[in-house]
MARFI-603207 format. One record per residue (C-alpha): residue number from 1; chain; residue in three letters; x, y, z. Coordinates in pm, whole numbers, plus 32768, in hexadecimal, padded with zeros to 4 digits. Layout:
! MARFI-603207
pos:unit:code:u:v:w
NUM:A:ala:X:Y:Z
...
END
This chain:
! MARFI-603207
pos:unit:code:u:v:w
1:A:unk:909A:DCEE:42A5
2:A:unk:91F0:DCAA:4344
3:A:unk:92AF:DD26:41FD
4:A:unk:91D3:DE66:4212
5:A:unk:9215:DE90:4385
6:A:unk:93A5:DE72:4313
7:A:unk:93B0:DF3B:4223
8:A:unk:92CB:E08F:430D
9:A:unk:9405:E080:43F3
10:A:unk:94FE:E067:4305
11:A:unk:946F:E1CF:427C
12:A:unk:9464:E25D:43D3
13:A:unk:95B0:E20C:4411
14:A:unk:9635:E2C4:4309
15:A:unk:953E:E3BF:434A
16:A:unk:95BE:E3F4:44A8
17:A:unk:974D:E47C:4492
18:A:unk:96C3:E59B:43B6
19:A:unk:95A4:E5FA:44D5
20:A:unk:9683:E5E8:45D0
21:A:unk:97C3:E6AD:4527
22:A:unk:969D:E7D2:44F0
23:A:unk:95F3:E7A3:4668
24:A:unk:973A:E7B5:4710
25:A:unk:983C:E8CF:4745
26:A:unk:997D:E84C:4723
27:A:unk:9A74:E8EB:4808
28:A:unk:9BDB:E84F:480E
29:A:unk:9C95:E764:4729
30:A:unk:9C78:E65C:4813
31:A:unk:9AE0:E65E:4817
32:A:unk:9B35:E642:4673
33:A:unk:9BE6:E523:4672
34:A:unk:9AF1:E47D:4761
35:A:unk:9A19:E4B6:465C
36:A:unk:9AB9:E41B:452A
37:A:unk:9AE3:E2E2:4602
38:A:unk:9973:E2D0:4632
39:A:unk:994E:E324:4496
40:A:unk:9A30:E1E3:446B
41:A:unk:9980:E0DE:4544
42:A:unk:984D:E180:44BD
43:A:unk:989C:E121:438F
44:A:unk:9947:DFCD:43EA
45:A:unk:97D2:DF7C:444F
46:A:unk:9738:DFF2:4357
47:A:unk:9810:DEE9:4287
48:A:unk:97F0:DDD0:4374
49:A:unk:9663:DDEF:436C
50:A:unk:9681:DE16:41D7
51:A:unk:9739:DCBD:41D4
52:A:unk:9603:DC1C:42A9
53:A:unk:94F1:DC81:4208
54:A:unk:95C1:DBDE:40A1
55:A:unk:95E3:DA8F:4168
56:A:unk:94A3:DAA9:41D5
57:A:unk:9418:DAD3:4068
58:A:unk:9501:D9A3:3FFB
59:A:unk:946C:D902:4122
60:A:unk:930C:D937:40C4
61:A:unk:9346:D8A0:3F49
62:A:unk:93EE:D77C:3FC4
63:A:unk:92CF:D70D:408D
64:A:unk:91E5:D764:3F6F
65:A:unk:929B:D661:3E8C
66:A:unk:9292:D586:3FC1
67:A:unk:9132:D54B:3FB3
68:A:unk:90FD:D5B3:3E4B
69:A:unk:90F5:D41B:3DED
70:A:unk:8FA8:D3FC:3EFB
71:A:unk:8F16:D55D:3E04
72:A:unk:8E66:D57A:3CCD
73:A:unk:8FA4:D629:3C19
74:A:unk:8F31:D714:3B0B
75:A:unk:905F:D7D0:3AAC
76:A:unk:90F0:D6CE:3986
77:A:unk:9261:D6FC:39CF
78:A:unk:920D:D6D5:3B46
79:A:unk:916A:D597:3B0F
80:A:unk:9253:D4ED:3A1E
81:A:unk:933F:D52B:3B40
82:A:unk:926E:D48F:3C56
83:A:unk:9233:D355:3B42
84:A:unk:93AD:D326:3AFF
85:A:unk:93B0:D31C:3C7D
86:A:unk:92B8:D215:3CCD
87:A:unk:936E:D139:3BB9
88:A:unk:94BB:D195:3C74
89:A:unk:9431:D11D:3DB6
90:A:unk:9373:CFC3:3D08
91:A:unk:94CD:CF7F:3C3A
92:A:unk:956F:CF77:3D9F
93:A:unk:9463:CEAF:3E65
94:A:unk:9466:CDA7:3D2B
95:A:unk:95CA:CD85:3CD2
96:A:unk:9629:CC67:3DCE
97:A:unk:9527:CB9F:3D72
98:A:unk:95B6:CAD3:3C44
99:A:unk:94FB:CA2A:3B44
100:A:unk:9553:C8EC:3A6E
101:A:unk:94AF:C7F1:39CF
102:A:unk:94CD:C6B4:38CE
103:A:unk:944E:C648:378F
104:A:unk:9486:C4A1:3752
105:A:unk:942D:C3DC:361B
106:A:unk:9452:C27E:3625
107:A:unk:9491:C13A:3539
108:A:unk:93E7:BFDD:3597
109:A:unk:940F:BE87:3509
110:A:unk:9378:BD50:35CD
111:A:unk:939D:BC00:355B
112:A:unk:9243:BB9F:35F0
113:A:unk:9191:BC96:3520
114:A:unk:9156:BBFB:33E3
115:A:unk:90CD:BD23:331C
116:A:unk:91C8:BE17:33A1
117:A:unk:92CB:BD3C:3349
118:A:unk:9250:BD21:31E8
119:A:unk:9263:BE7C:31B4
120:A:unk:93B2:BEA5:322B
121:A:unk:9349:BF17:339C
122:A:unk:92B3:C095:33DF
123:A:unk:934F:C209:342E
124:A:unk:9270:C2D0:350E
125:A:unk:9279:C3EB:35D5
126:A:unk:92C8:C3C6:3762
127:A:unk:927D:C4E1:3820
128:A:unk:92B9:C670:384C
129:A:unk:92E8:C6CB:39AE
130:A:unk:9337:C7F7:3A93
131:A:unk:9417:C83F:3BA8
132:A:unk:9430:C965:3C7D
133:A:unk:952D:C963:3DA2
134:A:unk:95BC:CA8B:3E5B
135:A:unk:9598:CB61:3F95
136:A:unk:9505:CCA9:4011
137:A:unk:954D:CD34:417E
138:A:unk:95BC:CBEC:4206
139:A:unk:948C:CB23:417B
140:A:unk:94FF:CA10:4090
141:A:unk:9416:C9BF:3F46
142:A:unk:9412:C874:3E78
143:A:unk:931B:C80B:3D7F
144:A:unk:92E0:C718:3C3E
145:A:unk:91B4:C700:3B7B
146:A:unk:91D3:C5DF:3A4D
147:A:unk:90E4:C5E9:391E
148:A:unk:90B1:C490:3862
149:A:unk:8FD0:C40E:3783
150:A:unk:8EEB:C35A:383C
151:A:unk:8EFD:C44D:3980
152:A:unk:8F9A:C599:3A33
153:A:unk:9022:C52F:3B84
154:A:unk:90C7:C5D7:3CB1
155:A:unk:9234:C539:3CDF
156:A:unk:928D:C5DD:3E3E
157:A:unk:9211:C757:3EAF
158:A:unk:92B3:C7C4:3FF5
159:A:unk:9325:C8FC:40D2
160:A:unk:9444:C912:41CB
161:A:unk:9551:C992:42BC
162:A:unk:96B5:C942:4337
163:A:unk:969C:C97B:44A6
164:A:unk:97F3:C948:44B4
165:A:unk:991E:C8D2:4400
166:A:unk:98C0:C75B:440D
167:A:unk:973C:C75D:446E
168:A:unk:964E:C7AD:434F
169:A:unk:94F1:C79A:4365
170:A:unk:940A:C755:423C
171:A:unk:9264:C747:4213
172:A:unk:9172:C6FD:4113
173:A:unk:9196:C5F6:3FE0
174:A:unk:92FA:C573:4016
175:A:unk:93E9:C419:401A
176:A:unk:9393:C33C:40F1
177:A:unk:9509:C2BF:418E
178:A:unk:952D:C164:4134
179:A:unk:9658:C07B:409F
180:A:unk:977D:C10F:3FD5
181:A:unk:974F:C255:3F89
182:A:unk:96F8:C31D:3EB4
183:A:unk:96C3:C1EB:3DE1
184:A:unk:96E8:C056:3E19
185:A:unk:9754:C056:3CB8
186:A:unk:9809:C0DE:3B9B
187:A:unk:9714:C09B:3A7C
188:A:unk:95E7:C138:39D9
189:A:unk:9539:BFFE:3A5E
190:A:unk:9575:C030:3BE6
191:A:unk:95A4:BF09:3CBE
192:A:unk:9466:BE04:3CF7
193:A:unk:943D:BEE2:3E36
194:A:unk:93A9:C010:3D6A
195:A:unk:9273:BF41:3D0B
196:A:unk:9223:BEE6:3E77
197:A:unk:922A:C034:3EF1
198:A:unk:93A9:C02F:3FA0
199:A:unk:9486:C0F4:3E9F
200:A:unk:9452:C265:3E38
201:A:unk:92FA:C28C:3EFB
202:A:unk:9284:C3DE:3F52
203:A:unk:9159:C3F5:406F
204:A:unk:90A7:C52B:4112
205:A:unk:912E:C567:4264
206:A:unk:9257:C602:432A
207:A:unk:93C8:C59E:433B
208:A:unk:9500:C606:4402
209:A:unk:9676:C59D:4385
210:A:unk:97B8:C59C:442C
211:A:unk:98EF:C58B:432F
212:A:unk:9A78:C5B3:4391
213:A:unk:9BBE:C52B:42FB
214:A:unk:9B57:C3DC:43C7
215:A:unk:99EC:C3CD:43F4
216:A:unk:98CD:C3A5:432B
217:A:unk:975D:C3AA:440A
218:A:unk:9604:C3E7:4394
219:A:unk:949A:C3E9:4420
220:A:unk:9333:C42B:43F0
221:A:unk:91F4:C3F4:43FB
222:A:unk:90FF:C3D4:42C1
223:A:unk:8F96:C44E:42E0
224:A:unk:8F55:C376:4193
225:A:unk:8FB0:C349:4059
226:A:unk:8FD9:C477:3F4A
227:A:unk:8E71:C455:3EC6
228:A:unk:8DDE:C476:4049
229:A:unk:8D87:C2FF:406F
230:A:unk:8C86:C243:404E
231:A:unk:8B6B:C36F:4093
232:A:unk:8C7A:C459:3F90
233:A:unk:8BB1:C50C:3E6E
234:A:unk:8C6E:C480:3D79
235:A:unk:8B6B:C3D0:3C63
236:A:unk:8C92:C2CF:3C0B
237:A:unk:8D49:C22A:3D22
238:A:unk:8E52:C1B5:3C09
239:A:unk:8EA4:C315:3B7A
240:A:unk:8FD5:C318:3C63
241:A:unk:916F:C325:3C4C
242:A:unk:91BC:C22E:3D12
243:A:unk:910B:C0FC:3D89
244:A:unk:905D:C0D9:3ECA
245:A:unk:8F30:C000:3F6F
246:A:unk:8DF8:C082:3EBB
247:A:unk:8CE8:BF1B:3F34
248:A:unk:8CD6:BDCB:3F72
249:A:unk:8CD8:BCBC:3EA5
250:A:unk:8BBD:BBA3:3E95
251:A:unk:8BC9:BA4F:3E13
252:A:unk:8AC6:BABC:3D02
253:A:unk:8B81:BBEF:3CA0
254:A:unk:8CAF:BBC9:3B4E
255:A:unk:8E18:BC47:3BAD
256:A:unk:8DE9:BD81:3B1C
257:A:unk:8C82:BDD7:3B53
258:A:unk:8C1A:BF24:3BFD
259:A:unk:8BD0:BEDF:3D63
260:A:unk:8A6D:BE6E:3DE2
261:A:unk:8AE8:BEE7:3F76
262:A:unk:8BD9:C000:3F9C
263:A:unk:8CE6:C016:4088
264:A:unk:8DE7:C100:40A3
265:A:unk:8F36:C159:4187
266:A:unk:8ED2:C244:4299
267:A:unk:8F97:C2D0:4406
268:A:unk:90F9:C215:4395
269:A:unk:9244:C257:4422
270:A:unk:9399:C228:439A
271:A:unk:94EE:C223:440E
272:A:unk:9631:C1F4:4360
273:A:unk:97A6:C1F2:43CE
274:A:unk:98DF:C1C5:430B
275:A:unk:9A44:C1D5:4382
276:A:unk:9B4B:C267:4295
277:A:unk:9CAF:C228:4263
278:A:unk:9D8A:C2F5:4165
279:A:unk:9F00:C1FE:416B
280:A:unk:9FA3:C2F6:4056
281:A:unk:9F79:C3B6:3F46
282:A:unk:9ECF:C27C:3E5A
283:A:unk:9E4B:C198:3F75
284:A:unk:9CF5:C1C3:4042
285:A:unk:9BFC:C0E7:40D3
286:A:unk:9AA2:C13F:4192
287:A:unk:99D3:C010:4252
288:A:unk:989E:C05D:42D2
289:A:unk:9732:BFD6:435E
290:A:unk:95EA:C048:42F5
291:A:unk:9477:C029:437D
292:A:unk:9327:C08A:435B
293:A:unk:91D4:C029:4401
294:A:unk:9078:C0BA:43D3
295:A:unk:8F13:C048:43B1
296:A:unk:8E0E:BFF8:42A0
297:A:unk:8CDA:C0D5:4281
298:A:unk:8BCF:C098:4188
299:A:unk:8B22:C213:41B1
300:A:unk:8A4E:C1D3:42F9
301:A:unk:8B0F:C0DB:43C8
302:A:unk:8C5C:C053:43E4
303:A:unk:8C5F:BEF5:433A
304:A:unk:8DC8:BE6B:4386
305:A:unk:8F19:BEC8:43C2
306:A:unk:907A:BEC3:4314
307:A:unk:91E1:BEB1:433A
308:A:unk:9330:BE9B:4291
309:A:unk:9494:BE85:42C4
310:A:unk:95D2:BE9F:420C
311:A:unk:9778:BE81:4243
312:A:unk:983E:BF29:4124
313:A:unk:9991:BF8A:40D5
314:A:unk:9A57:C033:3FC7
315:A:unk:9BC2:C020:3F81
316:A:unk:9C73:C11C:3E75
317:A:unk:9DDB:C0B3:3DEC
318:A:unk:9E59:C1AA:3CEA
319:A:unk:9D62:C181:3BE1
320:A:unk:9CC2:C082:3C45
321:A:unk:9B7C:C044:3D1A
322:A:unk:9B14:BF26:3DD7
323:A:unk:9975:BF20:3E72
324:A:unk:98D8:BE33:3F2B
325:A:unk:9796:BE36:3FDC
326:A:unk:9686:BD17:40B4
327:A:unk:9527:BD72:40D4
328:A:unk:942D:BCE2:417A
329:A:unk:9297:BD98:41AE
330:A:unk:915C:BCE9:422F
331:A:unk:8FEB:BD4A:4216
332:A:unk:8F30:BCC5:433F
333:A:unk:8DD3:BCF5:42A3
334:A:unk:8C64:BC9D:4374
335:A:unk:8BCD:BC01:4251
336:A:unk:8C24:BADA:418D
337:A:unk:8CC4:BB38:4048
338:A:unk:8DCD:BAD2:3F34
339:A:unk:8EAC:BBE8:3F32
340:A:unk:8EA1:BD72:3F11
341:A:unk:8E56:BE41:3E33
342:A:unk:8F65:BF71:3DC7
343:A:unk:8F3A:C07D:3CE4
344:A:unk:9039:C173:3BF2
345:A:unk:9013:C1DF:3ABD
346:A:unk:8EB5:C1AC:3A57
347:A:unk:8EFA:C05F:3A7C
348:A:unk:8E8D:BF54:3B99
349:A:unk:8F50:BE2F:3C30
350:A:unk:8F69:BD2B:3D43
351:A:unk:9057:BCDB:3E20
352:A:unk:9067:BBD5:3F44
353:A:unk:9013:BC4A:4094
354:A:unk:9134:BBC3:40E1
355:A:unk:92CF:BB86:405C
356:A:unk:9449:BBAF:4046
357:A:unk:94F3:BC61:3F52
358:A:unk:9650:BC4B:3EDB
359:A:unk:9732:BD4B:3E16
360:A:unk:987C:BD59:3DA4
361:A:unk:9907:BE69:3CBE
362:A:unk:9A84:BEB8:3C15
363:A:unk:9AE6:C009:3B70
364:A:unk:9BF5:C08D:3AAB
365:A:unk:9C0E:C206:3A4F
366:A:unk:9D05:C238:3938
367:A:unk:9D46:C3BE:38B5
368:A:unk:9D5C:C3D4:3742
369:A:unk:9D89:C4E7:364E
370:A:unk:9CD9:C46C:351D
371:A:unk:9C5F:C5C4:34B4
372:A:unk:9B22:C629:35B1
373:A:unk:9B5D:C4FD:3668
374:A:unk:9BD8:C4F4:378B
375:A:unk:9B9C:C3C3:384B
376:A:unk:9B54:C254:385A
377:A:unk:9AB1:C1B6:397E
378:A:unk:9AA1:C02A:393E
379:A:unk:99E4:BF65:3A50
380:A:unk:991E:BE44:3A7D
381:A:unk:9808:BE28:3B7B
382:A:unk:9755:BCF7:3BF5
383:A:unk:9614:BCB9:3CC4
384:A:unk:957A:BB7E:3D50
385:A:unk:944B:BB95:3E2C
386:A:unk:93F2:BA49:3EE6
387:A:unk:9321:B9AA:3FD2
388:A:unk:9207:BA3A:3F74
389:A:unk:90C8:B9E5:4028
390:A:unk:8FB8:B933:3F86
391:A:unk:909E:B91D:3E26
392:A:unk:91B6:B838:3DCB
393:A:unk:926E:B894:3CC7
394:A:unk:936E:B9D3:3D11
395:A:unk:9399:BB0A:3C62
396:A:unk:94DF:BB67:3BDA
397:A:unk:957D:BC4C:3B16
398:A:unk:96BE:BC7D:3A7E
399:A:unk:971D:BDE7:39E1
400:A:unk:9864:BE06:3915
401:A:unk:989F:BF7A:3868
402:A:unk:9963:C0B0:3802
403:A:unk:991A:C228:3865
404:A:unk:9983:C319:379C
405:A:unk:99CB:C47B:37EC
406:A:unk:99E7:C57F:36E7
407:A:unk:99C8:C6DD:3752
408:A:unk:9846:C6F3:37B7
409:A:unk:97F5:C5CC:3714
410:A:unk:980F:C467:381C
411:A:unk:979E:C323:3748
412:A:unk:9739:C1E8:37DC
413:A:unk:97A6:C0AB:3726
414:A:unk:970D:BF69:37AC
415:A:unk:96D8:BE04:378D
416:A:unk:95EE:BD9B:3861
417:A:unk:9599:BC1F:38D7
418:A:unk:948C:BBD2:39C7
419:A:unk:9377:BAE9:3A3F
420:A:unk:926B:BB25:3AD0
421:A:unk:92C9:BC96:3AE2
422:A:unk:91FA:BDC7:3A80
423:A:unk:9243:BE72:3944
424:A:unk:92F3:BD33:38B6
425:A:unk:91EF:BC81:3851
426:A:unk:9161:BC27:39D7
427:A:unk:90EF:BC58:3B36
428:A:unk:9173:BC60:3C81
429:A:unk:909A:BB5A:3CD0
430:A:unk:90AB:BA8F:3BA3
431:A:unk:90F5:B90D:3B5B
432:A:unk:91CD:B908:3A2E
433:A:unk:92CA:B81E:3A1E
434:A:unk:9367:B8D1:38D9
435:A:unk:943C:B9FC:38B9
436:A:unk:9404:BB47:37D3
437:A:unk:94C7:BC11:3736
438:A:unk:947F:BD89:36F7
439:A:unk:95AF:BE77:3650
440:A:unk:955E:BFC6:36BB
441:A:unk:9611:C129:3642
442:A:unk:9596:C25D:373A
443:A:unk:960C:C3E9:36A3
444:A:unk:95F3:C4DF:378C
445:A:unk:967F:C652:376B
446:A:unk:968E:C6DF:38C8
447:A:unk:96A1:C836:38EF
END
């Protein structure tokens, strides 16, 4: 309607110079050149209103491809255009978010496995997992799904945001802050700590962490565990990365038997603070304190309480690293029991309500250039876990290996000597008096 309107007085304008040259007498020169000046701006309009009514078209056909993505399109060329535009617009919402993943393989020989040692020890798969990481309009995204054999587990799953240089704030499956970080070890094996729940645990809740050249500080509070407790939906309390109370453990019940009376973290806090010093350009050191308190719930009612504690320190000299770490935890539990029960890959323990744990770990990285490989990382980790309630004999573990990285490829070697130590041939709360010795080979491309 408007471009009709437009283009009715851009007709009578032109109309009018020619009516009014034949209505009017014209009498002097001056009166004529009056006239020619009102032929030009005449005309000068009728130019200026010609230019509108084209931006207004162009105006009109922009906002119809505005909305045409909200349309049914059915002009084809139209359509492929509003298509290539949508994908335009998902490429840029998707491309920060980055996606990775692994594939491992592993080797295992055990000494206290007669018919694996007869045939020479086994090759089987590991695990395939996923990682996405990333951020879109100031929200920060990390994820990990693994895939075994035996079970398909969440590793950590969490959203966040940097409200500042130094503060970030993070909520929904993610690390509890505890020990050395962002491992008490340097093997494929962990420290002892892993299989008590204090090394590389990941909880549902909310945490806020301070970091600057000087400072390390973290806190937050866990609404449970990462299967939703005790009352969770999960139909196997073991189908979990990392270990964490799942019951309690009877006099009548084995080591490793599924758990007659659950009982599971819920409403815990942690706090951890390190203090960092950088000397030079090849020394460091970091000293810190860690704790974490919460109680017991068994799906109705809260059946105990817990705690734990830890000092820790790291010191870096060229090459070289030096780790050392004392825990201690206690379950306070309102019914008489012989330990607890834990819970990680589809696979039950116990552990003591109550004991001290021990580490001590030395690194060397060495570059190399042996065609893809790059590096050598030698170490040797060691674990001892004593006075443990209710059980006498400790758990210890001693860890000497050789990473190798080669491109995407990073390859556990590792001998492995324990007692009384899960995966080696024991249990946390075991009475073994004799070691075991397991030589383990972990492949993992990374990508």
């Amino acid at each position: 309607m408007k471009l009709k309107l437009l283009t009715v007085a851009i007709a009578t304008l032109i109309a009018a110079p020619s009516a009014f040259a034949q209505s009017t007498e014209l009498t002097s020169a001056e009166e004529l050149q009056q006239l020619l000046e009102q032929i030009e701006q005449l005309k000068q309009r009728v130019v200026d209103l010609e230019q509108r009514v084209a931006a207004q078209q162009q105006e009109q056909q922009t906002s119809v491809e505005d909305v045409a993505p909200r349309r049914q399109v059915k002009n084809s060329a139209l359509a492929a255009r509003v298509e290539r535009l949508e994908e335009d617009v998902q490429e840029a919402q998707n491309a920060p978010i980055r996606v990775g993943g692994a594939v491992r393989a592993q080797y295992v020989w055990e000494d206290y496995n007669d018919p694996l040692k007869d045939r020479g020890g086994d090759f089987d798969f590991d695990l395939v997992r996923i990682d996405f990481g990333g951020e879109i309009g100031d929200v920060i995204l990390s994820a990990q799904y693994r895939w075994f054999q035996y079970m398909d587990v969440v590793h950590h799953a969490w959203v966040g945001y940097n409200f500042s240089e130094n503060w970030q704030g993070q909520l929904g499956v993610t690390k509890v802050p505890f020990g050395n970080t962002p491992y008490n070890s340097n093997s494929y094996f962990f420290s002892s700590n892993f299989y008590v729940g204090l090394e590389d645990d990941h909880d549902i809740g909310a945490k806020m962490r301070y970091r600057d050249a000087d400072w390390d500080f973290d806190v937050a509070f866990f609404k449970s565990d990462e299967l939703g407790g005790a009352d969770g939906l999960a139909t196997n309390k073991s189908d979990r990365y990392a270990y964490d109370a799942v019951g309690i453990r009877f006099a009548d019940e084995g080591l490793y038997a599924e758990p007659n009376a659950l009982a599971a973290e819920t409403n815990s806090w942690a706090f951890r603070g390190v203090r960092k010093w950088s000397f030079d350009d090849i020394r460091s050191a970091e000293f810190g304190a860690s704790v974490q308190w919460g109680d017991m719930n068994d799906g109705v009612d809260n059946v105990g309480e817990r705690n734990a504690w830890a000092v820790h320190g790291l010191y870096t000299y060229d090459r070289w690293t030096f780790m050392g770490q004392v825990t201690q935890y206690d379950y306070d539990m309102d019914m008489a029991n012989t330990g607890i029960v834990v819970g990680a890959y589809n696979y039950f323990d116990t552990i003591p309500t109550k004991a001290t744990l021990y580490s001590a770990n030395i690194a060397y990285s060495l570059p190399v250039k042996w065609g893809p490989v790059t590096n050598l990382t030698f170490y040797n980790d060691f674990s001892l876990m004593t006075d443990k309630r209710f059980y006498s004999e400790d758990t210890l573990m001693n860890v000497l290996g050789v990473a190798v990285s080669a491109g995407g490829l990073y390859t556990y070697f590792d001998l492995v000597t324990a007692r009384n130590q899960p995966f080696v041939g024991g249990s946390m709360s075991g009475n073994a008096t004799d070691t075991n010795t397991r030589f383990n080979i972990n492949i993992g491309y990374y990508f």
